[in-house]
C-alpha positions in Angstrom: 96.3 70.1 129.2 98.2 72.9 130.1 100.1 73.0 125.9 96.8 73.6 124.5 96.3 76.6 126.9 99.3 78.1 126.2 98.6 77.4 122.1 95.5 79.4 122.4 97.4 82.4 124.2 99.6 82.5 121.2 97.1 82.9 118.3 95.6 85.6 120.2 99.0 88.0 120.3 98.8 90.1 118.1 101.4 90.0 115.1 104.9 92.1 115.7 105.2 95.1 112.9 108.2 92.5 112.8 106.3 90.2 111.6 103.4 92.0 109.6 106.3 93.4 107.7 107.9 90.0 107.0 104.0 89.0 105.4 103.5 91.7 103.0 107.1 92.1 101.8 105.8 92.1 98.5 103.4 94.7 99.2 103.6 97.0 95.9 102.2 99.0 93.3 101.3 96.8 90.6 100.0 99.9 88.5 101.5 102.0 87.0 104.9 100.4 86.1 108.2 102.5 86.7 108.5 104.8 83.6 105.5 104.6 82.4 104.0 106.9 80.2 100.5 107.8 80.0 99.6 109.4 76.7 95.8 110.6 76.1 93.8 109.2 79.1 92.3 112.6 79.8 95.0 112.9 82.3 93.9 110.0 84.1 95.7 107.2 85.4 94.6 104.1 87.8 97.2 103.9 90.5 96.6 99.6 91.6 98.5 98.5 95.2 98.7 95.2 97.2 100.4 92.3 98.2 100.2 88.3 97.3 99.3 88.2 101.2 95.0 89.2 101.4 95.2 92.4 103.6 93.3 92.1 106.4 89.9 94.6 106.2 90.8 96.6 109.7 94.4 97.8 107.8 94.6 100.6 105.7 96.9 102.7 103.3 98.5 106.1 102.7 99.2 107.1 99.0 101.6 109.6 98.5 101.2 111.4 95.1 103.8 114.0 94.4 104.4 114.2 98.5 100.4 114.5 99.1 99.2 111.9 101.1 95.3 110.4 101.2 94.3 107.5 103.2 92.6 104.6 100.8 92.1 101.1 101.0 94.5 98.2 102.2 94.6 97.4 98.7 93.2 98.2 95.6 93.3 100.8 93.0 92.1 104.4 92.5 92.0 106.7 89.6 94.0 109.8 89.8 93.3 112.8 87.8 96.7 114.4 86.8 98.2 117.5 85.4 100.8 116.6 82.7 104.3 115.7 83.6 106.1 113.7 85.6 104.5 111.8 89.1 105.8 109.9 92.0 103.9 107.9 93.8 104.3 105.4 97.0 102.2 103.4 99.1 102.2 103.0 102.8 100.7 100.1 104.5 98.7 100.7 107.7 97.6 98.0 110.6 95.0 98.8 112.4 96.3 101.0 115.0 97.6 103.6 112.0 101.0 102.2 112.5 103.3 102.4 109.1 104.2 98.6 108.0 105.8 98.2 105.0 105.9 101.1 102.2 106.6 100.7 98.9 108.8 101.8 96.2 108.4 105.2 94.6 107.2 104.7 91.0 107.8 107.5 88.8 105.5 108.1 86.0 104.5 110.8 82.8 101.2 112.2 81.9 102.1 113.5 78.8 98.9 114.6 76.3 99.2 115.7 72.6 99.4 119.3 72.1 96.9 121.4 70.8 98.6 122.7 67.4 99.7 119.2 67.8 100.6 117.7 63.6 98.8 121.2 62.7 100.7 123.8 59.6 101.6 126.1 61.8 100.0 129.9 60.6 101.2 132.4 58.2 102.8 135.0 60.5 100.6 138.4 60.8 101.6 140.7 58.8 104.9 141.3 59.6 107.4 144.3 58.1 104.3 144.3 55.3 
């Protein structure tokens, strides 16, 4: 019958960014969380993205750390290595013709580590006006 003909012409279309962006509205970052601080990890901190939706294998991501992007997974996580201070970071979702979908919000986060004279007496002062 010409109904199932047409049927099978529509689950071949591909998806609208429309609609792709209408299934991973909840794309995120579910690590780290906004204001987080990050005390003592060697300056490492796992940056985790994705949405309730399984992204499909041929789409792909652009992390934005500080403004430098680096293409990564779909979803997942990666570990960042970090100078102290405070981070932004953002996630943007990719189909599979590189085409930005959805991004997410920008997370702000601190790498703060203890300093070295941290909870140390501080020294006697050199000799001064002896």
């Amino acid at each position: 019958p010409p109904g199932q003909a047409a049927q099978a012409g529509e689950e071949t279309k591909e998806p609208t960014t429309r609609d792709l962006r209408k299934q991973f509205r909840d794309f995120r970052i579910t690590q780290p969380q906004q204001e987080e601080t990050f005390w003592g990890t060697a300056n490492s901190v796992v940056v985790a993205w994705g949405s309730s939706q399984a992204v499909p294998a041929e789409f792909s991501a652009r992390l934005y750390v500080d403004g430098s992007p680096q293409d990564v997974p779909g979803s997942g996580s990666i570990t960042l290595t970090l100078d102290r201070g405070e981070h932004k970071v953002y996630v943007e979702l990719l189909d599979a013709r590189k085409r930005p979908i959805i991004t997410t919000e920008t997370v702000t986060f601190f790498v703060k580590q203890p300093s070295v004279g941290f909870n140390r007496s501080l020294p006697e002062p050199a000799n001064i006006g002896r």
